[in-house]
CHARMM-style PDB file with segment names, atoms N, HN, CA, C and O in Angstrom:
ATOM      1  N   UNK     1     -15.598  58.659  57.494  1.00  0.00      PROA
ATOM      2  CA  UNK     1     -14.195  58.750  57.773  1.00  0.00      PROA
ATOM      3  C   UNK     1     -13.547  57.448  57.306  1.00  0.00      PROA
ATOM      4  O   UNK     1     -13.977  56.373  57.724  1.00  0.00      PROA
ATOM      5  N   UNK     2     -12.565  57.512  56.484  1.00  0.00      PROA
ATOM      6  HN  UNK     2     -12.216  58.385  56.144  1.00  0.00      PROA
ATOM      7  CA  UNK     2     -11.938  56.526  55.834  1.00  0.00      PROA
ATOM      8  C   UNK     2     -10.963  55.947  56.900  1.00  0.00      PROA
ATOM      9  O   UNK     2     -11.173  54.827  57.367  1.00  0.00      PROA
ATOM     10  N   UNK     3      -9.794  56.773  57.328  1.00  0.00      PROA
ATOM     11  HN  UNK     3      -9.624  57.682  56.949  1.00  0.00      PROA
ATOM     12  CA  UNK     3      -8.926  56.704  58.238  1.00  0.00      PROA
ATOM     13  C   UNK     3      -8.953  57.386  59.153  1.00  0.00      PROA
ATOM     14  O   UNK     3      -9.336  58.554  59.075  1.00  0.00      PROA
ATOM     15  N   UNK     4      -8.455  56.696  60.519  1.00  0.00      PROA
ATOM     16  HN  UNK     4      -8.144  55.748  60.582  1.00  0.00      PROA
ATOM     17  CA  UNK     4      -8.472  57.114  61.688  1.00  0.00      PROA
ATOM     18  C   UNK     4      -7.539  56.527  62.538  1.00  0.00      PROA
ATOM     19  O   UNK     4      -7.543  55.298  62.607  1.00  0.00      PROA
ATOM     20  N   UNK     5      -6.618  57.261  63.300  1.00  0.00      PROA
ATOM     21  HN  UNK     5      -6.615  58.260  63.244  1.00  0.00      PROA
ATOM     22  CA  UNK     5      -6.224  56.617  64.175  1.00  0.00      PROA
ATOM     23  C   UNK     5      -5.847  57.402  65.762  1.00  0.00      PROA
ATOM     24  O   UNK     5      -5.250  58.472  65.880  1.00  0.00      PROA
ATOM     25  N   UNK     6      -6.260  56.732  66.645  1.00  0.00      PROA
ATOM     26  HN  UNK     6      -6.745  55.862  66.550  1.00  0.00      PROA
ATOM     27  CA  UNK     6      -6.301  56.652  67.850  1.00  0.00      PROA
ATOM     28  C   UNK     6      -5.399  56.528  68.769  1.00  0.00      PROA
ATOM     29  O   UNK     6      -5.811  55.829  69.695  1.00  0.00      PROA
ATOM     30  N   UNK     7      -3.899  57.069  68.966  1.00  0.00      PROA
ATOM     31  HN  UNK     7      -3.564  57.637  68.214  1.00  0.00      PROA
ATOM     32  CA  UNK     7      -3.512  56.558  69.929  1.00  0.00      PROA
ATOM     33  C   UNK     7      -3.309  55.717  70.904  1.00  0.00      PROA
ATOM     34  O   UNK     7      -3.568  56.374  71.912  1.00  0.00      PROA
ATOM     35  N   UNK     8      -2.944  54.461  71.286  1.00  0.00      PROA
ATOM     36  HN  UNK     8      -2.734  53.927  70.467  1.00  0.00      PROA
ATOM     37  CA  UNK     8      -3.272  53.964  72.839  1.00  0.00      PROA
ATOM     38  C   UNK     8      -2.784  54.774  73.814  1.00  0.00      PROA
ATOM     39  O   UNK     8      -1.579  55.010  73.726  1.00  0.00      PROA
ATOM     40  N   UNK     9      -3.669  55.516  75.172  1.00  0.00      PROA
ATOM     41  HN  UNK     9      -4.648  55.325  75.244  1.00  0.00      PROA
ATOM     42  CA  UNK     9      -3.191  55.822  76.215  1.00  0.00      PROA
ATOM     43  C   UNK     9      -3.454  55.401  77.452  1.00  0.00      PROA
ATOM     44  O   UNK     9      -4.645  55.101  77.531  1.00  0.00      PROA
ATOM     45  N   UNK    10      -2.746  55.207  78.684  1.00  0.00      PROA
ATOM     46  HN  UNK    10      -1.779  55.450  78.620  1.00  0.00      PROA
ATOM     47  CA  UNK    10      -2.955  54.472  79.522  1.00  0.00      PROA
ATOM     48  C   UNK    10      -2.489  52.840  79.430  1.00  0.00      PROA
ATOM     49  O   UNK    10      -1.667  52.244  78.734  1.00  0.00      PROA
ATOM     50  N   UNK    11      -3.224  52.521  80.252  1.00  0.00      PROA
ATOM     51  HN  UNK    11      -3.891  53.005  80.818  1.00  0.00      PROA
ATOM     52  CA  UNK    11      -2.920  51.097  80.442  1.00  0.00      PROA
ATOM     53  C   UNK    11      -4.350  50.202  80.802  1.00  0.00      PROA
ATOM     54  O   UNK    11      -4.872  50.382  81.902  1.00  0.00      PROA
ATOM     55  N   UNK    12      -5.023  49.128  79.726  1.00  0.00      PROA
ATOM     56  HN  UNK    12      -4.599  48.981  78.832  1.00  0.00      PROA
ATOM     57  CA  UNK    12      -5.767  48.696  79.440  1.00  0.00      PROA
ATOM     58  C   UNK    12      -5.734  47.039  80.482  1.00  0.00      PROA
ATOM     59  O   UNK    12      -4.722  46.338  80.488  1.00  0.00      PROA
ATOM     60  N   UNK    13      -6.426  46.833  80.914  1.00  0.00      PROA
ATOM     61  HN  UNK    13      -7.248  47.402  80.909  1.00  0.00      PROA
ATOM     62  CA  UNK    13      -6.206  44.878  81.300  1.00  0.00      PROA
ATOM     63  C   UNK    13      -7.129  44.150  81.089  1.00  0.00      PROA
ATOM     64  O   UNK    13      -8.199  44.649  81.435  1.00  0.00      PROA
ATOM     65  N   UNK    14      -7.209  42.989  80.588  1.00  0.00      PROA
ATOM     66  HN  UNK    14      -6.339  42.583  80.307  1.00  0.00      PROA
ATOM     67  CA  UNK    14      -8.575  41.648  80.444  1.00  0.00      PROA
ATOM     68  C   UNK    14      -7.902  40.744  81.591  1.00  0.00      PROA
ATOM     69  O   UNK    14      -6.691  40.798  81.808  1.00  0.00      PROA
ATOM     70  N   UNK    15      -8.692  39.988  82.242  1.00  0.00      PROA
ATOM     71  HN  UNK    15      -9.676  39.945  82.066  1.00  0.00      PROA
ATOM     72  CA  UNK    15      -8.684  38.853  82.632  1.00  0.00      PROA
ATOM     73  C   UNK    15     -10.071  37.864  82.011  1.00  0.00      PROA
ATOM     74  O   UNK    15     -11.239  38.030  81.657  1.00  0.00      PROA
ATOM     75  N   UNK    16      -8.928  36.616  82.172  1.00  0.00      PROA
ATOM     76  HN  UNK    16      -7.979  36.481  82.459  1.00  0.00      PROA
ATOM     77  CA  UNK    16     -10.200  35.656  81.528  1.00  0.00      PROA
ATOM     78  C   UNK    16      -9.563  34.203  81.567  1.00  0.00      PROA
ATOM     79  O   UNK    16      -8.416  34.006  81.165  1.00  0.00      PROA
ATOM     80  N   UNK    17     -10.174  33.444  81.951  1.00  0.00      PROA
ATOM     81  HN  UNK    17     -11.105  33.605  82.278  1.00  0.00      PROA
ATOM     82  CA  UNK    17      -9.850  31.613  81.979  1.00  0.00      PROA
ATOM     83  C   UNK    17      -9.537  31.115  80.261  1.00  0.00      PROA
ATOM     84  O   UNK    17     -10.187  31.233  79.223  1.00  0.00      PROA
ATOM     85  N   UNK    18      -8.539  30.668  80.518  1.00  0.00      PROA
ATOM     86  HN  UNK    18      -8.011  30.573  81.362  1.00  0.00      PROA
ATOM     87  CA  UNK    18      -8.673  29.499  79.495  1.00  0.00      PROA
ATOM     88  C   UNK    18      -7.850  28.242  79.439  1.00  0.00      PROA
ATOM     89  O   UNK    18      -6.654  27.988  79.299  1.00  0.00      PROA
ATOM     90  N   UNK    19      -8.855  27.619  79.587  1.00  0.00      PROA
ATOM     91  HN  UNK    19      -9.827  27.826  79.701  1.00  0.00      PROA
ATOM     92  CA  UNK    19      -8.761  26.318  80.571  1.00  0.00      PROA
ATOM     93  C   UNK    19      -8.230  26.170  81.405  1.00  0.00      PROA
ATOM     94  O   UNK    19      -8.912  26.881  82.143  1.00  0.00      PROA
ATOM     95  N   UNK    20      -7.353  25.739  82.123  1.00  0.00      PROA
ATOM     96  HN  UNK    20      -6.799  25.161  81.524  1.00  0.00      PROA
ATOM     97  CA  UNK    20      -6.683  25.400  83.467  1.00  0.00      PROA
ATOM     98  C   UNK    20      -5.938  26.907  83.776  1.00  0.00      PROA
ATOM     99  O   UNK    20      -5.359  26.899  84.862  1.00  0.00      PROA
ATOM    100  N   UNK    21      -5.868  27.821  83.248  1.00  0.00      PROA
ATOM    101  HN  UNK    21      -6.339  27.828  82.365  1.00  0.00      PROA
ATOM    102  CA  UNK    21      -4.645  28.450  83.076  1.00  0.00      PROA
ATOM    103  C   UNK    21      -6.298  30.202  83.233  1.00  0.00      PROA
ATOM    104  O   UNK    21      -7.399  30.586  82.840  1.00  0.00      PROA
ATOM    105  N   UNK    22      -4.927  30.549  84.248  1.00  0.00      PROA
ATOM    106  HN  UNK    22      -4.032  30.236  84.567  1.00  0.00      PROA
ATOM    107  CA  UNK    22      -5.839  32.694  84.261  1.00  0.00      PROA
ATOM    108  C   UNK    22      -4.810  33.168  83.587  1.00  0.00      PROA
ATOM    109  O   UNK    22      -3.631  32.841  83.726  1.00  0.00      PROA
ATOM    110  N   UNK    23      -5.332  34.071  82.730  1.00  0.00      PROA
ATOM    111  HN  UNK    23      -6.289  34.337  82.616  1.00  0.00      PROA
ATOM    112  CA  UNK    23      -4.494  34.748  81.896  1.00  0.00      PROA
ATOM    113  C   UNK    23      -4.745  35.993  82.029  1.00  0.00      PROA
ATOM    114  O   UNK    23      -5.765  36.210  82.684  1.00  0.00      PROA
ATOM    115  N   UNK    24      -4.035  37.167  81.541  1.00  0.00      PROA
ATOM    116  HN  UNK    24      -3.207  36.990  81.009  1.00  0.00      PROA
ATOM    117  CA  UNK    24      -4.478  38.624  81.892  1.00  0.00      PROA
ATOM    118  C   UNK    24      -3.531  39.778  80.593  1.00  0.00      PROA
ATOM    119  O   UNK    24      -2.313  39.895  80.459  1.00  0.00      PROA
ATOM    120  N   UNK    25      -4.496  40.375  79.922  1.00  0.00      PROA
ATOM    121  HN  UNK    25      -5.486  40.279  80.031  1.00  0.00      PROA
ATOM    122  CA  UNK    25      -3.969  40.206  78.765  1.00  0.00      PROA
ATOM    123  C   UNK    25      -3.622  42.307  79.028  1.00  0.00      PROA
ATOM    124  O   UNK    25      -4.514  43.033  79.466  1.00  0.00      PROA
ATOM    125  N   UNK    26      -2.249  42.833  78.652  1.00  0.00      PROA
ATOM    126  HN  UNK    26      -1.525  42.243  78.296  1.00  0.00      PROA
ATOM    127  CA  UNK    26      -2.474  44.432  78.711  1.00  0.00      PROA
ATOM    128  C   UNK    26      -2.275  45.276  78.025  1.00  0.00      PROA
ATOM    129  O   UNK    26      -1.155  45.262  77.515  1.00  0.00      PROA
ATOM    130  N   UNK    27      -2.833  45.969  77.798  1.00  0.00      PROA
ATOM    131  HN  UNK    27      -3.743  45.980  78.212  1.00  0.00      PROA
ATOM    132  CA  UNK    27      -2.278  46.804  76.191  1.00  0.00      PROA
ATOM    133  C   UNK    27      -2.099  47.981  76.814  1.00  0.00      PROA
ATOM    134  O   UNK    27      -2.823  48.777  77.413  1.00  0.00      PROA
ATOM    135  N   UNK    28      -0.715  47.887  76.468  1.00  0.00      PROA
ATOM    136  HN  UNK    28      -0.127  47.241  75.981  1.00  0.00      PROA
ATOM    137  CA  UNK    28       0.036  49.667  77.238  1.00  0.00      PROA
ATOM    138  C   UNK    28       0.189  50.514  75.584  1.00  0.00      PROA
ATOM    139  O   UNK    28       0.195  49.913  74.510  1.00  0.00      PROA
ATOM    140  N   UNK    29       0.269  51.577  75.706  1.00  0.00      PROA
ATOM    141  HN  UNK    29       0.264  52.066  76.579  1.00  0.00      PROA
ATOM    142  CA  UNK    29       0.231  52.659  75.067  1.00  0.00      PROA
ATOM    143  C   UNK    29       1.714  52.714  75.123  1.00  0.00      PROA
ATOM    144  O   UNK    29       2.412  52.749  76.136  1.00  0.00      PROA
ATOM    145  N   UNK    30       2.206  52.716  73.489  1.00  0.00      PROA
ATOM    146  HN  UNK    30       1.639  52.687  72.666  1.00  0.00      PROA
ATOM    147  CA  UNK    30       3.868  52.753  72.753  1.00  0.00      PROA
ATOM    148  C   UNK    30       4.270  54.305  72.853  1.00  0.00      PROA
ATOM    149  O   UNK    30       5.428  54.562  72.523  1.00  0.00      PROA
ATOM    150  N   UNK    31       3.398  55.447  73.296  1.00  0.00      PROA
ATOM    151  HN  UNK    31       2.457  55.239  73.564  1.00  0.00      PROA
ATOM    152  CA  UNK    31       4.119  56.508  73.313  1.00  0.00      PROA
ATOM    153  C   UNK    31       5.364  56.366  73.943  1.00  0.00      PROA
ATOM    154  O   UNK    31       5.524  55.346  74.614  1.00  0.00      PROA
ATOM    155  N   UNK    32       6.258  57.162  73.866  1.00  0.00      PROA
ATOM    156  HN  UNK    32       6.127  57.990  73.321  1.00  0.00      PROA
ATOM    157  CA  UNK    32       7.496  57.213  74.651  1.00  0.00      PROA
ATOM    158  C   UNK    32       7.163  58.271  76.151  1.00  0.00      PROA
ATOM    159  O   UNK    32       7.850  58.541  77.136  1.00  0.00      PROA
ATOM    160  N   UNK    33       6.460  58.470  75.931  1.00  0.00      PROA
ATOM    161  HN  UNK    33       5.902  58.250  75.130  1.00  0.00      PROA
ATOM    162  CA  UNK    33       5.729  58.932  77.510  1.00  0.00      PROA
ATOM    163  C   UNK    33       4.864  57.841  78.239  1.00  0.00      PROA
ATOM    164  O   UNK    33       4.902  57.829  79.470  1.00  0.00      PROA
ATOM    165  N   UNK    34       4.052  56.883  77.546  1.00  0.00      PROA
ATOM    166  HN  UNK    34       4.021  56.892  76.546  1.00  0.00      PROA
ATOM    167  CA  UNK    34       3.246  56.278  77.983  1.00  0.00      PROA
ATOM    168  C   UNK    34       4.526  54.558  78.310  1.00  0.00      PROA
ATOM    169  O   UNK    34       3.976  53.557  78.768  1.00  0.00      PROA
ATOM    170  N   UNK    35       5.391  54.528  78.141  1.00  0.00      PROA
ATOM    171  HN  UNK    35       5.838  55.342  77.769  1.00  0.00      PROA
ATOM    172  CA  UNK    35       6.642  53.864  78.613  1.00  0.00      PROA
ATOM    173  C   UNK    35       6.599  53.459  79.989  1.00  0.00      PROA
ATOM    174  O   UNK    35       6.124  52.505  80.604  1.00  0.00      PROA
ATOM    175  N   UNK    36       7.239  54.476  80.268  1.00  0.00      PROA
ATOM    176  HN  UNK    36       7.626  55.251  79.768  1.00  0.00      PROA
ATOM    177  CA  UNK    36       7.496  54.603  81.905  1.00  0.00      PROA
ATOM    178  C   UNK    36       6.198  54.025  82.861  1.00  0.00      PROA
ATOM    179  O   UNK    36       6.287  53.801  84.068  1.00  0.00      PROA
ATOM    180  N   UNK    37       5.367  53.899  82.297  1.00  0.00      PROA
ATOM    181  HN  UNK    37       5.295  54.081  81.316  1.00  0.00      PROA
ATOM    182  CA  UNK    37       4.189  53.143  82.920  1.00  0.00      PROA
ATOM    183  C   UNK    37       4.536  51.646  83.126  1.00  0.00      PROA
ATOM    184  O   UNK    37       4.543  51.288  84.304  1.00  0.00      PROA
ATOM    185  N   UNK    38       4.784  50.838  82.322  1.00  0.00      PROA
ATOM    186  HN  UNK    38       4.778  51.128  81.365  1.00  0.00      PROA
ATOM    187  CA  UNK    38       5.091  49.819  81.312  1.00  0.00      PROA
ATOM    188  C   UNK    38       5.839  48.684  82.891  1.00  0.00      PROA
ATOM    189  O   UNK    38       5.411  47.537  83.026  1.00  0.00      PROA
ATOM    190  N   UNK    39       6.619  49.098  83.616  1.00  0.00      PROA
ATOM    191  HN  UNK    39       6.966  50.030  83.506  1.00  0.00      PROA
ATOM    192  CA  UNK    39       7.539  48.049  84.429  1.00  0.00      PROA
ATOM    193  C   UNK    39       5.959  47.910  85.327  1.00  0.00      PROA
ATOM    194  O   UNK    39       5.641  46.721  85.370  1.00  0.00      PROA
ATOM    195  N   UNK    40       5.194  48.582  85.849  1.00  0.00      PROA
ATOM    196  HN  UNK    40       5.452  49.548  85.814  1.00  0.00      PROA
ATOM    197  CA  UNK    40       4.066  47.749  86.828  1.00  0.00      PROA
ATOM    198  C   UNK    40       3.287  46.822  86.386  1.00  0.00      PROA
ATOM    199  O   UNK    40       2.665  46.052  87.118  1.00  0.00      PROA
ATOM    200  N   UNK    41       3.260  46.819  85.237  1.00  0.00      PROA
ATOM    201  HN  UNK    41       3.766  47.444  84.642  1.00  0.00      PROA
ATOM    202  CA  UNK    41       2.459  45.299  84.294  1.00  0.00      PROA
ATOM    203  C   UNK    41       3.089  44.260  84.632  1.00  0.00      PROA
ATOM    204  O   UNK    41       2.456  43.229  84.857  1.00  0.00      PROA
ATOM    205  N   UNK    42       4.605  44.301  84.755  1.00  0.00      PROA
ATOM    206  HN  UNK    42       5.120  45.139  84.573  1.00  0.00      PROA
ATOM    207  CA  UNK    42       5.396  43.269  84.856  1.00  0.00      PROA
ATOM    208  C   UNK    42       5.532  42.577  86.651  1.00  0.00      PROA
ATOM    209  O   UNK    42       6.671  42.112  86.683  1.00  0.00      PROA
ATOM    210  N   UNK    43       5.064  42.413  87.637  1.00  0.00      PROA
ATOM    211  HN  UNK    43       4.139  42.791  87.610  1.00  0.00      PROA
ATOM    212  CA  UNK    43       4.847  41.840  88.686  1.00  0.00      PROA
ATOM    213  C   UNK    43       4.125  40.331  88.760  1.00  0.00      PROA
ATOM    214  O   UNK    43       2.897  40.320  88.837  1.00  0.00      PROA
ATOM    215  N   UNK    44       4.751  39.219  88.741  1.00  0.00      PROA
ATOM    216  HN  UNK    44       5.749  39.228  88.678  1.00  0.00      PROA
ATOM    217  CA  UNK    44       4.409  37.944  88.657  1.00  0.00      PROA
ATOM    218  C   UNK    44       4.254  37.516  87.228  1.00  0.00      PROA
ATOM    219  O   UNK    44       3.511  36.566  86.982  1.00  0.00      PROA
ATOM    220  N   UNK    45       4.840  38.085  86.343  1.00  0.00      PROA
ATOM    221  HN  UNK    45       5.444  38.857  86.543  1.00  0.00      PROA
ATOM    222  CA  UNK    45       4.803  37.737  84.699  1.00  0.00      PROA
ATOM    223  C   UNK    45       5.346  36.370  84.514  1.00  0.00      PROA
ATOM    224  O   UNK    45       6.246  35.985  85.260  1.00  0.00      PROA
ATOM    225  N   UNK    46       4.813  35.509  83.464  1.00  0.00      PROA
ATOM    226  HN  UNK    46       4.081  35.822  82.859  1.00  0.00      PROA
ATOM    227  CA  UNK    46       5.595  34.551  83.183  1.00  0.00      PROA
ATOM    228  C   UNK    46       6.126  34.396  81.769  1.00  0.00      PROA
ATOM    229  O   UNK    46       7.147  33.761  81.508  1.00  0.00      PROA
ATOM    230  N   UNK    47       5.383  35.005  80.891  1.00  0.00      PROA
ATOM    231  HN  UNK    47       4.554  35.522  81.104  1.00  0.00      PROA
ATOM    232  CA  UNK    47       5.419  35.201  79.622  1.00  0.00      PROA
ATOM    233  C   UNK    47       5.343  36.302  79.022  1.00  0.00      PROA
ATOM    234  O   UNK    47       4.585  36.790  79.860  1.00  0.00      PROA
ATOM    235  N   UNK    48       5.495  37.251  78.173  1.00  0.00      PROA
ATOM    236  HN  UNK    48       6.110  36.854  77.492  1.00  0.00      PROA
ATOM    237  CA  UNK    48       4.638  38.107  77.487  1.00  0.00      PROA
ATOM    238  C   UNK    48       4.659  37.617  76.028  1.00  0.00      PROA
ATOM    239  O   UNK    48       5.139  36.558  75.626  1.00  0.00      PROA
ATOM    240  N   UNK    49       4.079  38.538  75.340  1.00  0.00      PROA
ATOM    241  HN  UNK    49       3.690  39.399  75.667  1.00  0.00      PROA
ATOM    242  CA  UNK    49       3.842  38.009  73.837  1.00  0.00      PROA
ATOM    243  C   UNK    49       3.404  39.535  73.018  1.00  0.00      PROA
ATOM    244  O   UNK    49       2.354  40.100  72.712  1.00  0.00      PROA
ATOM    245  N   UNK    50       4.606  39.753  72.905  1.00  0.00      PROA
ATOM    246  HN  UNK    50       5.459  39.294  73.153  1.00  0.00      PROA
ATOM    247  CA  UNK    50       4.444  41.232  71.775  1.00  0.00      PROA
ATOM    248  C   UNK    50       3.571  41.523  70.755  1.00  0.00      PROA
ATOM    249  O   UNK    50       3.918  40.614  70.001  1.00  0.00      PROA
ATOM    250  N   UNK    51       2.370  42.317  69.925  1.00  0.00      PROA
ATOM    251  HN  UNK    51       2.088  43.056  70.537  1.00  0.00      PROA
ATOM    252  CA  UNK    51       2.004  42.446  69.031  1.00  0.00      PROA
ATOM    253  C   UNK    51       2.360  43.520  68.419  1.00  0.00      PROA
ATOM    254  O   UNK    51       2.703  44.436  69.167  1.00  0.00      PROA
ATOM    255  N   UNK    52       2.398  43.738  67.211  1.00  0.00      PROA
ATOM    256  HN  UNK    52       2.120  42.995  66.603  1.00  0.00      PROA
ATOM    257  CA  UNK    52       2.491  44.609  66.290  1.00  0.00      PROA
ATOM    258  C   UNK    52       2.223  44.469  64.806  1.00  0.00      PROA
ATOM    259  O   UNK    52       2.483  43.465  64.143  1.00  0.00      PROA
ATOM    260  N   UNK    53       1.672  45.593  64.356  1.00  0.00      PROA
ATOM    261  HN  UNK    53       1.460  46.408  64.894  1.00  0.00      PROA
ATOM    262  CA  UNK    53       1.093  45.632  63.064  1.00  0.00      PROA
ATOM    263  C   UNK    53       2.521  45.713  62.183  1.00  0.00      PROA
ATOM    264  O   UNK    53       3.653  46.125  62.440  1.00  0.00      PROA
ATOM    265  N   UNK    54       1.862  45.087  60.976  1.00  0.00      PROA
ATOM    266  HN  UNK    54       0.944  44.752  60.767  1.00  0.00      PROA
ATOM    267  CA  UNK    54       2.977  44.825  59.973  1.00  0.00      PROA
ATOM    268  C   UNK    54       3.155  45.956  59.347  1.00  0.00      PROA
ATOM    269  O   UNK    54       4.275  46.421  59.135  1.00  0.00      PROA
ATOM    270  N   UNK    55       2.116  46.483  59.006  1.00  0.00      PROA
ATOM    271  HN  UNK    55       1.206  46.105  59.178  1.00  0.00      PROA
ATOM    272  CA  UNK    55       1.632  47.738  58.230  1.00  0.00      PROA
ATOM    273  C   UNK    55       2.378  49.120  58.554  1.00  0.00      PROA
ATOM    274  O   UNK    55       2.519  50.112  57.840  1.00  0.00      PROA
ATOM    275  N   UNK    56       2.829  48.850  59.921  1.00  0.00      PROA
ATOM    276  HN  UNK    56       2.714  48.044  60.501  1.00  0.00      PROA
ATOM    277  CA  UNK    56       3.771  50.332  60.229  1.00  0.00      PROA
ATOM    278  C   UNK    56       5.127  50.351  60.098  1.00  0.00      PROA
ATOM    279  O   UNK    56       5.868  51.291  60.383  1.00  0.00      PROA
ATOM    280  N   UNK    57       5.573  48.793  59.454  1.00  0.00      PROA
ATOM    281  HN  UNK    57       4.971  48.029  59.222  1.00  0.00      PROA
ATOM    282  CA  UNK    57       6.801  48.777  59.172  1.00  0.00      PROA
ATOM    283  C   UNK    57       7.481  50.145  58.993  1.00  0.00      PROA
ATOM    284  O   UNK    57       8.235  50.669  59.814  1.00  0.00      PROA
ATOM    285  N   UNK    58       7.154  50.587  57.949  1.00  0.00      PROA
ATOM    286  HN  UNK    58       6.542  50.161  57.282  1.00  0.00      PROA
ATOM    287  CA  UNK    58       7.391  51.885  56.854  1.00  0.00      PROA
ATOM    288  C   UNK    58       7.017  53.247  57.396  1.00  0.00      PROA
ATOM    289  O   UNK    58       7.317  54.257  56.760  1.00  0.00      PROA
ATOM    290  N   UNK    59       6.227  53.326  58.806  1.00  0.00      PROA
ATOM    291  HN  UNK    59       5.983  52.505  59.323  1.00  0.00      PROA
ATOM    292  CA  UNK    59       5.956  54.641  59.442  1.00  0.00      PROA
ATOM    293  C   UNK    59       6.806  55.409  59.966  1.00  0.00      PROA
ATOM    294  O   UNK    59       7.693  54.860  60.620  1.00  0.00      PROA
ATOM    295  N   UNK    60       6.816  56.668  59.872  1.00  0.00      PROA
ATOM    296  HN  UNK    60       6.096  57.114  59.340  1.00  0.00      PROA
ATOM    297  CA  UNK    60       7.193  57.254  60.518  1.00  0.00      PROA
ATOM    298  C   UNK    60       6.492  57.734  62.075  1.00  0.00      PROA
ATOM    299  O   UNK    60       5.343  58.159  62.192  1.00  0.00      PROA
ATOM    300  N   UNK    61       7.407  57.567  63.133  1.00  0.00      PROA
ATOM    301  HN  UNK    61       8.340  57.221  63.038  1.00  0.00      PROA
ATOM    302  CA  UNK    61       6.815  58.420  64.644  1.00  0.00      PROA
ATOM    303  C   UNK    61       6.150  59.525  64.486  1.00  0.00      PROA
ATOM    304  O   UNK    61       6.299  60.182  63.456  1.00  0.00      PROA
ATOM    305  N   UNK    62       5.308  59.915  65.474  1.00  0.00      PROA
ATOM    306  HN  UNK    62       5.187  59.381  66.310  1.00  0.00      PROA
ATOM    307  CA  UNK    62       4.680  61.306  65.767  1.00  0.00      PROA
ATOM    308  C   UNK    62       5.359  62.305  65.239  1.00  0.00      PROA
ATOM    309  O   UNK    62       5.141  63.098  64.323  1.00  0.00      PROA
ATOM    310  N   UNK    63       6.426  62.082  66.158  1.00  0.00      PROA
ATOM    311  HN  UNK    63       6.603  61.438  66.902  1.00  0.00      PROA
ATOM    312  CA  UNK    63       7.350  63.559  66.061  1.00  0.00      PROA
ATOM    313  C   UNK    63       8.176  63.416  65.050  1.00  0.00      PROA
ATOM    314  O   UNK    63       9.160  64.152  64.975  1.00  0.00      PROA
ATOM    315  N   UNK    64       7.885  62.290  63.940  1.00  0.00      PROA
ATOM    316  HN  UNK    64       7.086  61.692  64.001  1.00  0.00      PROA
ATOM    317  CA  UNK    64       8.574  62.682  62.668  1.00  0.00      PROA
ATOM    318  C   UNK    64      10.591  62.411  62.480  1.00  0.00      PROA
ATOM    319  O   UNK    64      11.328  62.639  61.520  1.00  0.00      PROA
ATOM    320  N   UNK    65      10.869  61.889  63.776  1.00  0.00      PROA
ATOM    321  HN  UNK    65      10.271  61.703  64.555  1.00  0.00      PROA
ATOM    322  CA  UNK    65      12.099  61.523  64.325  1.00  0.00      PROA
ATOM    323  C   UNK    65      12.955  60.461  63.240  1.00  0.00      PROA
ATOM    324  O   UNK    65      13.976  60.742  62.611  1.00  0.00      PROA
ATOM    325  N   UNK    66      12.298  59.333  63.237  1.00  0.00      PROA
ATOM    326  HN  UNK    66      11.469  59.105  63.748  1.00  0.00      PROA
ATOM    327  CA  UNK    66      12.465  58.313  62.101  1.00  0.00      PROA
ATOM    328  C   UNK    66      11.626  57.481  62.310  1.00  0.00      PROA
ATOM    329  O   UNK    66      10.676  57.582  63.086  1.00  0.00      PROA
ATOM    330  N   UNK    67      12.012  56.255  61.383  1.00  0.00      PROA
ATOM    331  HN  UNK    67      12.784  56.173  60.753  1.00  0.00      PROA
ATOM    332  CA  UNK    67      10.854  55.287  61.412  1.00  0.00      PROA
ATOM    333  C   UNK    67      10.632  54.214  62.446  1.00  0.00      PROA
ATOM    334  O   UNK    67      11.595  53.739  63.049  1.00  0.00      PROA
ATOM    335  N   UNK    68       9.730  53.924  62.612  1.00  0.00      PROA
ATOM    336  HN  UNK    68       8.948  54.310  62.123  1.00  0.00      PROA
ATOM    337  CA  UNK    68       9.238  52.651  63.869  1.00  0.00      PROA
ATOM    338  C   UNK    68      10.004  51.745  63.861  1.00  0.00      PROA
ATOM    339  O   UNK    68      10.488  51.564  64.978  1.00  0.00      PROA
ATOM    340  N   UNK    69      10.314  51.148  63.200  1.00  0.00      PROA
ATOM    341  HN  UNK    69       9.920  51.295  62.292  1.00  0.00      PROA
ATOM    342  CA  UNK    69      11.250  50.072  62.603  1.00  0.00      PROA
ATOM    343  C   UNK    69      12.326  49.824  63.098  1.00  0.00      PROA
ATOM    344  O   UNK    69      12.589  48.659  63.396  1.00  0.00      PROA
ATOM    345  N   UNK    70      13.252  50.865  63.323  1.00  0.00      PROA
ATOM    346  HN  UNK    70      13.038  51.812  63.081  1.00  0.00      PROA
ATOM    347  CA  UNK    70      13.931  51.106  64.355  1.00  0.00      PROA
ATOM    348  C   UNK    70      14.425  51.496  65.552  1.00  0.00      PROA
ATOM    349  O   UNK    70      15.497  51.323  66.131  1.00  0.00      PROA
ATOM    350  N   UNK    71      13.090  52.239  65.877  1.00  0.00      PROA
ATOM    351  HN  UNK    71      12.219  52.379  65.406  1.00  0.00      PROA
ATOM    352  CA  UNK    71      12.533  52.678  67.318  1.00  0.00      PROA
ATOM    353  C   UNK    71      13.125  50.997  68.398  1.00  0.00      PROA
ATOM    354  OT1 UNK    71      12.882  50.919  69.602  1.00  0.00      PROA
TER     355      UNK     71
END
């Protein structure tokens, strides 16, 4: 299989030290269903730090709606 892709669903968490500092890292699932999950991560937050692939600039959503980009 060349390509594949997987969905994120649910809501994922790490904890782990680094150095003086606990950190707790969560990868929520971008569906627009998997959303509404998304505000209970946020309880004692001090930071977050967004990722995203560059590569989907140019994608289109599931449902074919428009592109990510402007989501």
């Amino acid at each position: 299989m060349l390509r594949a892709r997987s969905p994120t669903t649910g809501i994922s968490e790490i904890e782990f030290l680094y150095g003086n500092y606990n950190l707790r890292m969560v990868d929520v699932g971008g569906q627009r269903t998997e959303q509404r999950k998304w505000i209970h991560c946020f309880d004692n937050v001090n930071g977050i730090l967004f990722i995203a692939e560059l590569s989907g600039y140019n994608q289109v959503l599931d449902d074919g709606s428009h592109k990510m980009v402007n989501d």
